[in-house]
C-alpha positions as a Markdown table, in Angstrom:
| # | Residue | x | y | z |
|---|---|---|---|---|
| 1 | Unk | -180.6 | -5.8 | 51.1 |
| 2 | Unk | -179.4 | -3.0 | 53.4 |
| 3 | Unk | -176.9 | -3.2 | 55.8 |
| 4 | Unk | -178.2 | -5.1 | 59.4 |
| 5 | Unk | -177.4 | -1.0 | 61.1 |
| 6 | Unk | -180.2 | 0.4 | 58.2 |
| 7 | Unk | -183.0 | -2.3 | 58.4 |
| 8 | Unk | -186.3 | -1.4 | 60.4 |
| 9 | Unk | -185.9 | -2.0 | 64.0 |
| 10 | Unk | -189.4 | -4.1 | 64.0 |
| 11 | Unk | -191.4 | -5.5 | 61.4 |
| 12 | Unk | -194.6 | -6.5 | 62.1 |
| 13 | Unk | -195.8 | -10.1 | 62.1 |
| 14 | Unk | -199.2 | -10.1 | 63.0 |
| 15 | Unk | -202.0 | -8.0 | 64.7 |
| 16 | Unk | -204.9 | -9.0 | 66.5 |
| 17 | Unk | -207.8 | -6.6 | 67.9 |
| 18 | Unk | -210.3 | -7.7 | 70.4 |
| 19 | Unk | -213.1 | -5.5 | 71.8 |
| 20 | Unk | -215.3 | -6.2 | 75.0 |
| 21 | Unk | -218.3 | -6.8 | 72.6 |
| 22 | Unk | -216.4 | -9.9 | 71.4 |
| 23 | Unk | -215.1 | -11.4 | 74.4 |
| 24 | Unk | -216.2 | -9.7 | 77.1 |
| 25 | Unk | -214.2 | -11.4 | 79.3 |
| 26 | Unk | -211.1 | -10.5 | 78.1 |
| 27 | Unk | -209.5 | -6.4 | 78.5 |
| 28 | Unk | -210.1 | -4.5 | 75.1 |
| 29 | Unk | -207.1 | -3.6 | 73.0 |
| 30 | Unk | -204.6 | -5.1 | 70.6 |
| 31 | Unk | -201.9 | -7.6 | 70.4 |
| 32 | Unk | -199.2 | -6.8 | 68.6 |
| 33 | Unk | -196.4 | -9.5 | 67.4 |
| 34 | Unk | -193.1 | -8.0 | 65.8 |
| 35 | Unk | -189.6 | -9.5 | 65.1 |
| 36 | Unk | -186.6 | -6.9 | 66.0 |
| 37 | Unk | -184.0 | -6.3 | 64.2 |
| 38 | Unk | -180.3 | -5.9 | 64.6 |
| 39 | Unk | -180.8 | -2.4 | 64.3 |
| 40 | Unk | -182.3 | -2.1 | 67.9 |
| 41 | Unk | -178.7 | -3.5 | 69.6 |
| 42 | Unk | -177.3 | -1.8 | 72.4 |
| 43 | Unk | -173.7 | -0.9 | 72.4 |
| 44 | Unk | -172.4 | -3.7 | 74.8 |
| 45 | Unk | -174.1 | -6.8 | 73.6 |
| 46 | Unk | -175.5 | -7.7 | 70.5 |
| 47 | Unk | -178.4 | -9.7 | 71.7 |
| 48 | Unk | -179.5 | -6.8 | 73.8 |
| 49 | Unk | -181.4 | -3.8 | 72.4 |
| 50 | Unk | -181.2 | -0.3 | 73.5 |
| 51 | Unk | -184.1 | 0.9 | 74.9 |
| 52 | Unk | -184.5 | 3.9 | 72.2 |
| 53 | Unk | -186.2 | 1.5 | 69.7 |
| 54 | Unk | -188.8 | -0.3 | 72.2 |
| 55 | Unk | -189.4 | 2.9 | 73.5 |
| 56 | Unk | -189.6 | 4.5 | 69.8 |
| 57 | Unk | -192.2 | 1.1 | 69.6 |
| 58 | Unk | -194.0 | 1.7 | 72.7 |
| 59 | Unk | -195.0 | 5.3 | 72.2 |
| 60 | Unk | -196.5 | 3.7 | 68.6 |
| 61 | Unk | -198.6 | 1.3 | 70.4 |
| 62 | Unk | -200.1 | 4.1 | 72.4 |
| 63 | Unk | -200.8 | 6.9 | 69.5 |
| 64 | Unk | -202.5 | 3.9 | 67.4 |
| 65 | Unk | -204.6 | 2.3 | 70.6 |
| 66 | Unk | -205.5 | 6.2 | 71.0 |
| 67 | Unk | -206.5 | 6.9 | 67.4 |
| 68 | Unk | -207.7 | 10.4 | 67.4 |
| 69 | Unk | -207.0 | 13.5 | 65.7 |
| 70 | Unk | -208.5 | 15.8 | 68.2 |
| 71 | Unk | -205.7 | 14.8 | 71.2 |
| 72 | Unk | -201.9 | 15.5 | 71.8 |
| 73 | Unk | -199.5 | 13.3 | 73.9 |
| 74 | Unk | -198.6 | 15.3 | 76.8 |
| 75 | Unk | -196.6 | 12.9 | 79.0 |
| 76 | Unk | -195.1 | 9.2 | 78.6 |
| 77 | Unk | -193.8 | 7.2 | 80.7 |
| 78 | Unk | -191.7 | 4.2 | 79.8 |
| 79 | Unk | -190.6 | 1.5 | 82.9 |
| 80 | Unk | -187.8 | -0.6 | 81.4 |
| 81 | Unk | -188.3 | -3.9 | 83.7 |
| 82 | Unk | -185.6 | -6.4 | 82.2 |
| 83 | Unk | -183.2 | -6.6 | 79.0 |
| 84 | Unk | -185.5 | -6.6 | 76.1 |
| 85 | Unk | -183.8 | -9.4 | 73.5 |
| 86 | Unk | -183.4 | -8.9 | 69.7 |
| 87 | Unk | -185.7 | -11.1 | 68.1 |
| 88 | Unk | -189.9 | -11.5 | 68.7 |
| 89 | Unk | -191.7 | -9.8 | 70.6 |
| 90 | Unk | -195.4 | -9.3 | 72.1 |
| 91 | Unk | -196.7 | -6.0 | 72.1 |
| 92 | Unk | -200.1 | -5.4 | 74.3 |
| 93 | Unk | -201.8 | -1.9 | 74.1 |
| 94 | Unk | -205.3 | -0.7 | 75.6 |
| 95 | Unk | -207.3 | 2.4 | 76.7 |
| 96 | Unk | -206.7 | 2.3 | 80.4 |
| 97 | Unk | -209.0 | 5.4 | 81.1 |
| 98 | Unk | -211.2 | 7.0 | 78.2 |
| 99 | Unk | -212.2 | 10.3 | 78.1 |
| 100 | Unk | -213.6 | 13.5 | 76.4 |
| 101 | Unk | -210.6 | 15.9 | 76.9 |
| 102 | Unk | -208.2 | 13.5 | 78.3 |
| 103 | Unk | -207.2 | 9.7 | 78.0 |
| 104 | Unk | -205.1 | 7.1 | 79.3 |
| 105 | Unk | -203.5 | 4.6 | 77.6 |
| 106 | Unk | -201.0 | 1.6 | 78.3 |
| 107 | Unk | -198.9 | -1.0 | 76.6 |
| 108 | Unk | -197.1 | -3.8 | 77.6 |
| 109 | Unk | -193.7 | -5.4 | 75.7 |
| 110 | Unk | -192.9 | -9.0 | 76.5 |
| 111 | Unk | -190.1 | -11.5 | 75.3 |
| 112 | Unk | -190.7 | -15.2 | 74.8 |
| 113 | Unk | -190.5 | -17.1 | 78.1 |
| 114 | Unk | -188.0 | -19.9 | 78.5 |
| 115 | Unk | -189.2 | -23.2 | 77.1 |
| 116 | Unk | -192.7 | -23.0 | 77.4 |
| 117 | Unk | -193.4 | -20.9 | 79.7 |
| 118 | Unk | -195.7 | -17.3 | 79.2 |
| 119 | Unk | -194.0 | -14.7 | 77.7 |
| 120 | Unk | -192.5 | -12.2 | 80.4 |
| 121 | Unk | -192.9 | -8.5 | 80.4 |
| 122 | Unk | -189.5 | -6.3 | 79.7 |
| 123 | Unk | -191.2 | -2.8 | 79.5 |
| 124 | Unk | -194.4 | -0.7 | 80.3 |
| 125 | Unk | -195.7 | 2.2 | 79.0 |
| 126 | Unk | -198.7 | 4.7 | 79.9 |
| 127 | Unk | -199.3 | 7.8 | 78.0 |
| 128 | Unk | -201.7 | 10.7 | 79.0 |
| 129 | Unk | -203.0 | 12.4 | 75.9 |
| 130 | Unk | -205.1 | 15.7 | 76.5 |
| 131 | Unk | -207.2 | 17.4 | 74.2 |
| 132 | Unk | -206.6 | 19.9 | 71.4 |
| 133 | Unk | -207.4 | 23.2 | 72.3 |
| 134 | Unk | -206.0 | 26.8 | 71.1 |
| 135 | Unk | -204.0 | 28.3 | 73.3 |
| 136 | Unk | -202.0 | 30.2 | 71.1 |
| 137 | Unk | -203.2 | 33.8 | 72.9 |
| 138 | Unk | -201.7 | 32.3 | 75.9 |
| 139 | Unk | -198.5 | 30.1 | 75.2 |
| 140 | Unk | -195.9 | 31.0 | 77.1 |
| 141 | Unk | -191.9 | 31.9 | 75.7 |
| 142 | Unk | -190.0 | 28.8 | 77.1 |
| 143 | Unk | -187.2 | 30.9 | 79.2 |
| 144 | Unk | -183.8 | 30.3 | 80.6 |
| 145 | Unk | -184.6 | 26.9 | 81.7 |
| 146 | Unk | -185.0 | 25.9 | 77.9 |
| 147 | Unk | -181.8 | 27.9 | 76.3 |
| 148 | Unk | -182.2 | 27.6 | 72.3 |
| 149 | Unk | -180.1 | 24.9 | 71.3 |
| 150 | Unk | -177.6 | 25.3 | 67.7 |
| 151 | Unk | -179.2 | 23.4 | 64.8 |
| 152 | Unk | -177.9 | 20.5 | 63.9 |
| 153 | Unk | -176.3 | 21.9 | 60.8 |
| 154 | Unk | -173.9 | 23.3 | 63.4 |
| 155 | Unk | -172.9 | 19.8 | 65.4 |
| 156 | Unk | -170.0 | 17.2 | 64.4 |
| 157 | Unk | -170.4 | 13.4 | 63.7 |
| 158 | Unk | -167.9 | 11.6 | 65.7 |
| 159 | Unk | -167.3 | 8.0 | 65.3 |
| 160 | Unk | -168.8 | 5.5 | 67.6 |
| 161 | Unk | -166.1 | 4.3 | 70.3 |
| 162 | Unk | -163.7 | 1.9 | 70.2 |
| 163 | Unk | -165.5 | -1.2 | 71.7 |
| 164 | Unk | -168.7 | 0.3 | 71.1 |
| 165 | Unk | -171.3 | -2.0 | 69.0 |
| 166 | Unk | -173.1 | -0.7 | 66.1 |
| 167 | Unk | -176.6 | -1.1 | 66.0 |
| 168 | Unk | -178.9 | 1.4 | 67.5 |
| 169 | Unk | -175.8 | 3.9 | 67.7 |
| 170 | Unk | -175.2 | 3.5 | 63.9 |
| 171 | Unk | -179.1 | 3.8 | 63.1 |
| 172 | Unk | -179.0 | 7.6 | 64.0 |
| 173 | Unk | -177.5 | 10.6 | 62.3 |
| 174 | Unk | -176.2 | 11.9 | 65.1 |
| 175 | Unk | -174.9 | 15.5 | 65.7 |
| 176 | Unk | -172.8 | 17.0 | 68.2 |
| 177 | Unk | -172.8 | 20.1 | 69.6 |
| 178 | Unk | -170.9 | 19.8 | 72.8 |
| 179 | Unk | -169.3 | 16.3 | 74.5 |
| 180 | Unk | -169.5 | 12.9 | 73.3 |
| 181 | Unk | -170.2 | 9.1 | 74.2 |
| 182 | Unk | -167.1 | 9.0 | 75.7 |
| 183 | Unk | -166.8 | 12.3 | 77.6 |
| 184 | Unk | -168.2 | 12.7 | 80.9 |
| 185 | Unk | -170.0 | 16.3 | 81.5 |
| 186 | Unk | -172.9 | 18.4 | 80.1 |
| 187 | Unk | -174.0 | 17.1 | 76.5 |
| 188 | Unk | -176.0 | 18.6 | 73.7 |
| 189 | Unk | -176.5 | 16.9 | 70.5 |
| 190 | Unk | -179.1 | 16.1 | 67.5 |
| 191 | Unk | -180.6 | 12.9 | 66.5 |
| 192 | Unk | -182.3 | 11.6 | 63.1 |
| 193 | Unk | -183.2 | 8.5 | 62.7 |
| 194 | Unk | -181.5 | 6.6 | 59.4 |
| 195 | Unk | -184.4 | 3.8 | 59.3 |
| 196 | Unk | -187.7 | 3.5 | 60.4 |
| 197 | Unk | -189.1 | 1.8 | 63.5 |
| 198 | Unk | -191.6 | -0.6 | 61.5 |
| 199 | Unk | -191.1 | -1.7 | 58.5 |
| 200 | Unk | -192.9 | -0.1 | 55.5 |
| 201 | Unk | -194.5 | 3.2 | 58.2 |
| 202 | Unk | -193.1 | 6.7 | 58.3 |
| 203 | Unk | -192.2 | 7.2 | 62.1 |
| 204 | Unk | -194.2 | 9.8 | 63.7 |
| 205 | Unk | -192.4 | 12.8 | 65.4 |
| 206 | Unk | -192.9 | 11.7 | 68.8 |
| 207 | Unk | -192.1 | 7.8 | 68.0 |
| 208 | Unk | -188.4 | 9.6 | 66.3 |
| 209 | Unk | -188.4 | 12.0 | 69.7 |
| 210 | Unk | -189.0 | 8.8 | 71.7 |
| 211 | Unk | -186.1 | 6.8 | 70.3 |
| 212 | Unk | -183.9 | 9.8 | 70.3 |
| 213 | Unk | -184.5 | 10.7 | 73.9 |
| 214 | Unk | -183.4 | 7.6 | 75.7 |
| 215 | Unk | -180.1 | 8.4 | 75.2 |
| 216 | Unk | -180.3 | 11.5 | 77.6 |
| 217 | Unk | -178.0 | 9.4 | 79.8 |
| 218 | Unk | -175.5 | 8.6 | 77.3 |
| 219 | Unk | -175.5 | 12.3 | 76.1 |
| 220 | Unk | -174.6 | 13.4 | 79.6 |
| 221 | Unk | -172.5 | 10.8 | 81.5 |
| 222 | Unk | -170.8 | 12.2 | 84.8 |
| 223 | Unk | -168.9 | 9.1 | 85.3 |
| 224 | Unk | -166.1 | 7.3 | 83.2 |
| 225 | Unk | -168.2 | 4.2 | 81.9 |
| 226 | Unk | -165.2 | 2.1 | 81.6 |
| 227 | Unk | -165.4 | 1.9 | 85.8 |
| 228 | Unk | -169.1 | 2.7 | 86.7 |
| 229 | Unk | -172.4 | 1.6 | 85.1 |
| 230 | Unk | -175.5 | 4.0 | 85.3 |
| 231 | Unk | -178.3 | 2.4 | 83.8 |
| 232 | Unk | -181.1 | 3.8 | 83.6 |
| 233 | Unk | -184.9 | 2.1 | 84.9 |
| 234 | Unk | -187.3 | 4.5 | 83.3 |
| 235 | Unk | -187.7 | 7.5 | 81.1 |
| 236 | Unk | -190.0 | 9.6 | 81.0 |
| 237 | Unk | -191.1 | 12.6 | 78.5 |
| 238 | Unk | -193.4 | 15.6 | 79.0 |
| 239 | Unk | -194.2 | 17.7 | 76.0 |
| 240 | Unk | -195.3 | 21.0 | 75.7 |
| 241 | Unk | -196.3 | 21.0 | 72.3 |
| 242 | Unk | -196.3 | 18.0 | 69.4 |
| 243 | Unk | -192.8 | 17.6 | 68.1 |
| 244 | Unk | -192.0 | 18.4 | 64.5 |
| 245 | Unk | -189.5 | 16.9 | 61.8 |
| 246 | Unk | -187.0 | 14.1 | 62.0 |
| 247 | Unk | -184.5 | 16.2 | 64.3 |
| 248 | Unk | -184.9 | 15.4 | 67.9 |
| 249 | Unk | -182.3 | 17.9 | 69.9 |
| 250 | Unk | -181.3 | 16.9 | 73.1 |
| 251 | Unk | -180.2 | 19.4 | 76.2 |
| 252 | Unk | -178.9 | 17.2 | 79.0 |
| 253 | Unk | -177.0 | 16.4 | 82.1 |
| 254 | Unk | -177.2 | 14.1 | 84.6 |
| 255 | Unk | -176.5 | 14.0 | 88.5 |
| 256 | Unk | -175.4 | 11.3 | 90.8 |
| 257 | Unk | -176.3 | 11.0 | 94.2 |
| 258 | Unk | -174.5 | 9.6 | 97.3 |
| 259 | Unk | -176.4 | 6.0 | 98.0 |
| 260 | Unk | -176.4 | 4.6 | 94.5 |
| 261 | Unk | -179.2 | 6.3 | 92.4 |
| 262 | Unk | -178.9 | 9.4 | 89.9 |
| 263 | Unk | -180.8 | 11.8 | 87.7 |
| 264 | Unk | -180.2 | 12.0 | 83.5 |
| 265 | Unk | -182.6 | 14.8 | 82.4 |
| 266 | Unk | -182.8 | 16.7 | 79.4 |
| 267 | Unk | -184.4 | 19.6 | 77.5 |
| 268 | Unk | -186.0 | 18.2 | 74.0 |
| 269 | Unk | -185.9 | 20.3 | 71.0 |
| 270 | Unk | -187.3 | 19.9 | 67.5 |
| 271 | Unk | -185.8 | 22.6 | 64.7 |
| 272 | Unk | -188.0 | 25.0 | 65.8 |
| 273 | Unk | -187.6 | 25.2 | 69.5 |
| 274 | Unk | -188.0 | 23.3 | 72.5 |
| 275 | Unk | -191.1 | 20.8 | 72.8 |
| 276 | Unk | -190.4 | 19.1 | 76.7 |
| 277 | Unk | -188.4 | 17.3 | 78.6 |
| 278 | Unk | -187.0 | 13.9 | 79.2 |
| 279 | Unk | -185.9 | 12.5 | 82.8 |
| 280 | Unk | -184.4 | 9.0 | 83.6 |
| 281 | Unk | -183.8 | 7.7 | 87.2 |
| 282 | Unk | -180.4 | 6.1 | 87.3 |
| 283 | Unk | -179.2 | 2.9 | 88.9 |
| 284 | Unk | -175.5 | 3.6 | 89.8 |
| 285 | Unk | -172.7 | 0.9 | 90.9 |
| 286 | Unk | -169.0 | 0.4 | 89.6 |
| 287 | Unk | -168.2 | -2.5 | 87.1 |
């Protein structure tokens, strides 16, 4: 068996589909039960997972509750509304607003309640996905604001930091370029993921961009996180074009404010060149 840092963040338990022709009743879509691994832990506690994997999860729901070839996802947003716990997990996806050249859908994560109560949500997720059409003629040369970034051939591993649990950090090859976990400033680094996010499936591009992406606010932390805590409640992504390859490259910085909220933003690159961007709104208080 490999080690707990390589296994799948999720494997699937079981899936069940209901349509409005069968219960009419009831909203269309799918439920989704899956059992997280030790591979989706945060850094600070082990029975906590980062929100790269559910978000690498979510953005899975939405492409397969979509299910066409002839769209794109242009824009997804993630709301992160508790701590989402190793171990199972609910999964709800449905097509919130179905069209011709663009679509709508959401998903819902939840975590078992306590005793017997209903299972509570810990994260949204909608995701627009427009239509495919060539705009080659007319697709514009990303400029200053999206600065080629250095391969990741050219970045440095560094070792996770003292105190720091594996997990979800240990799950990616990551690649530095400039900064660190434990430097505050500017950041740019690559990310591949070492494993995938179900069990038995090849990750999509924008599933390995998803899980990648989250950590725009680790990559670019202003403040010493051994005296302030900036978590983020949200992340959102906009993409240009569909990512390519199992290199997610992330551009990023972040700003604090003056009353207790901040901005982590970054520029997301595949091998080939910028693809979008990623923004997180910050909660911000010292430890």
């Amino acid at each position: 068996m490999s080690s707990p840092a390589l296994d799948p963040y999720f494997t699937v338990l079981d899936v069940d589909t209901t349509s409005a022709d069968d219960a009419p009743a009831v909203e269309s879509g799918t439920l989704t039960r899956v059992e997280a691994s030790g591979s989706t832990a945060g850094p600070w506690f082990a029975d906590a997972q980062h929100m790269g994997p559910p978000s690498a999860l979510l953005v899975r729901a939405l492409e397969r509750e979509s299910g066409r070839d002839d769209v794109r996802l242009a824009r997804v947003t993630v709301e992160v509304l508790g701590k989402v716990p190793v171990g199972p997990l609910e999964l709800r996806s449905h097509v919130a607003r179905r069209g011709r050249t663009i679509e709508l859908v959401a998903a819902e994560l939840a975590a078992p309640g306590s005793g017997s109560g209903a299972p509570r949500a810990v994260a949204r997720a909608s995701g627009w996905f427009h239509g495919v059409l060539d705009t080659a003629g007319v697709a514009t040369v990303p400029g200053s604001a999206m600065p080629a970034l250095p391969g990741p051939d050219e970045g440095v591993r560094r070792d996770i930091p003292e105190g720091w649990l594996p997990g979800y950090l240990t799950s990616v090859d990551w690649r530095w370029i400039e900064g660190g976990l434990d430097e505050t400033g500017p950041g740019r680094a690559w990310g591949r993921l070492l494993t995938q996010v179900v069990a038995g499936e090849e990750p999509s591009p924008a599933q390995r961009l998803a899980a990648v992406a989250d950590s725009t606010n680790g990559c670019a932390s202003r403040l010493d996180l051994r005296s302030w805590l900036f978590v983020n409640t949200d992340l959102t992504l906009h993409l240009h074009r569909a990512p390519r390859g199992e290199w997610t490259g992330l551009d990023a910085d972040s700003v604090i404010g003056p009353e207790g909220t901040g901005t982590a933003y970054s520029v997301l690159h595949d091998e080939t060149g910028p693809v979008g961007r990623a923004a997180q709104a910050l909660t911000v208080r010292p430890r």
